[in-house]
N, C-alpha and C positions, 0 to 999 in steps of 0.2 A: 142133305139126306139123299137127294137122287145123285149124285156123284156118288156117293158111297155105294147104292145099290149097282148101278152102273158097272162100278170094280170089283165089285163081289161076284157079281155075274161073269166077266169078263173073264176073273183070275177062275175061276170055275171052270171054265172051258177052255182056259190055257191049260188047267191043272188035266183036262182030258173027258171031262165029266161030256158024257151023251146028253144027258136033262138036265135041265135046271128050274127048280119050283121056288117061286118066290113067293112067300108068304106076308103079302101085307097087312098092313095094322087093321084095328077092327073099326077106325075112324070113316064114318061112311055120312054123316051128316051134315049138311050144307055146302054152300058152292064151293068153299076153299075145300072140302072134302072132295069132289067130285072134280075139283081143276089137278089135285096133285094124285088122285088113282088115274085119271088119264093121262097126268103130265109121266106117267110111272111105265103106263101100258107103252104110249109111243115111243117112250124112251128106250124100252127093253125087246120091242116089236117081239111080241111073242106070238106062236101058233095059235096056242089054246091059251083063254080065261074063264077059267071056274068061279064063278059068283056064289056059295054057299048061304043060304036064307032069301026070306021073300019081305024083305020091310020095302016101304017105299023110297027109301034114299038106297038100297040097295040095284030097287028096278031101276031108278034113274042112273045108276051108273052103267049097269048091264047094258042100257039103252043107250048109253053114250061109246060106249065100249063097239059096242055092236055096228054102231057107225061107220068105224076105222077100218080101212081096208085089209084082210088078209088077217081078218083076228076074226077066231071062232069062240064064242062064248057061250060056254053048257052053265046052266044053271040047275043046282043039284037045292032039293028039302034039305034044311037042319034034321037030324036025327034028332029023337022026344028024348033020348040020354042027357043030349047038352040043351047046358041051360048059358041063358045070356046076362053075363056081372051088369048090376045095374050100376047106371052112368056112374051116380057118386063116388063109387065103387072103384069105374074105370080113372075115373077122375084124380082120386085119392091116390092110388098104383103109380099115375103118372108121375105124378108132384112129391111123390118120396122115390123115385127116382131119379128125377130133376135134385131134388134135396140132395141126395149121395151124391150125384156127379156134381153141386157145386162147394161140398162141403170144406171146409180148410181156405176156402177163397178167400182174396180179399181185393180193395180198392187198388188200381195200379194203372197209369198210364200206357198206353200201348201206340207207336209210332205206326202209321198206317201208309209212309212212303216206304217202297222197295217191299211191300208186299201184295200178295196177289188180294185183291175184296173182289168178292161176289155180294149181290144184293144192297138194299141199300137201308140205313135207317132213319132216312128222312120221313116224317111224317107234315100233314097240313097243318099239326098245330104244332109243331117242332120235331126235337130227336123222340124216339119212341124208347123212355124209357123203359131198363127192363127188357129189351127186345132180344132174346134167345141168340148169343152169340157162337159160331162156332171158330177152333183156332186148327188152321193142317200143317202136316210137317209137306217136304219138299212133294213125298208121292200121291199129297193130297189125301192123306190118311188124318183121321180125326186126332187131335192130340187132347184137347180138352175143351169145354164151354164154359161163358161167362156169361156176362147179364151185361149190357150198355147200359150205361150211365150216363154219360154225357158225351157229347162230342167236341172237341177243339177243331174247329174249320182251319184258322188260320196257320194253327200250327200242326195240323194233319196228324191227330190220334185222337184215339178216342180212350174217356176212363170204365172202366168196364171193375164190375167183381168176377176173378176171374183166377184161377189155381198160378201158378211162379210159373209152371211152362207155355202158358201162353206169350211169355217176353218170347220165348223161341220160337217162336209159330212163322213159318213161311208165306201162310196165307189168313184171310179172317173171311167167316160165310156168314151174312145177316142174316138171322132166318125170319121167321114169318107171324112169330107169337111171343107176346110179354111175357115175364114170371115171375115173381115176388122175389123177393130170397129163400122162402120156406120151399118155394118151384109151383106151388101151385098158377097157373094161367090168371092173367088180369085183362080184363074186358078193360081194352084203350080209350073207348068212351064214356064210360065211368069211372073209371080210375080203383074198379073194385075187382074182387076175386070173383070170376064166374060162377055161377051157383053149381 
């Protein structure tokens, strides 16, 4: 995900572009929230950060932000026009996205020597099934995601459900979050869909 933002920003201002507004997700709750909007801020070292609304997992991040050397952060009211999709809501949008992106997939081994891995899917009580797999072509550009399955140590690949172009993928990105099949998110400690 921060790789992608990265080149987008990049090719942006190779393309010639004076500004650039990156509009992040509306995911603002909890520490893994507030590690990857700052792991996003230093990465893009911006001027300005506009914080829009006043929740408190928004002030803590404004607050974290505001830390950072050479970042100015305005924080503007929600206008009473917008209203805010409740979670389930948000929740539901994600996982029939997740669903599209992994529809047509299926079970397939994936050789993981002579490719580039980022992340890792080791977990304390084993591999973390399910774990949000991403596949790049050579420019580090997204080709498609799958779901880990299991892992072959010995014989270095991993089985993942995962679309036929992931055989071609030059690199694989472990991300950070479970998801069923359906894409809905699975809480790793109970083995359940989050509510």
């Amino acid at each position: 995900m921060l790789s992608g933002l990265i080149r987008a920003v990049t090719e942006a201002e190779a393309g010639g572009a004076r500004a650039v507004v990156v509009d992040t997700t509306g995911w603002v709750d909890g520490d893994a929230a507030l590690a990857l909007k700052v792991a996003k801020i230093e990465l893009l070292a911006p001027v300005h950060v506009v914080a829009i609304g006043d929740s408190k997992p928004l002030r803590r991040i404004a607050a974290a932000v505001g830390d950072l050397s050479g970042v100015e952060v305005a924080r503007l009211a929600t206008a009473d026009s917008i209203t805010t999709k409740p979670p389930a809501l948000r929740r539901q949008y994600r996982a029939d996205r997740f669903a599209e992106a992994l529809a047509g997939s299926n079970l397939r081994w994936i050789d993981m020597r002579g490719r580039a891995v980022q992340g890792t899917a080791d977990a304390p009580g084993g591999d973390r099934v399910g774990l949000l797999t991403g596949f790049q072509d050579r420019r580090h550009h997204l080709v498609c995601i799958g779901l880990l399955r299991s892992i072959d140590r010995k014989g270095g690949r991993i089985l993942v459900q995962a679309p036929e172009a992931a055989e071609s993928a030059t690199g694989i990105v472990f991300g950070d979050i479970c998801l069923g099949s359906d894409g809905r998110q699975i809480d790793e400690t109970h083995g359940a869909d989050r509510p």
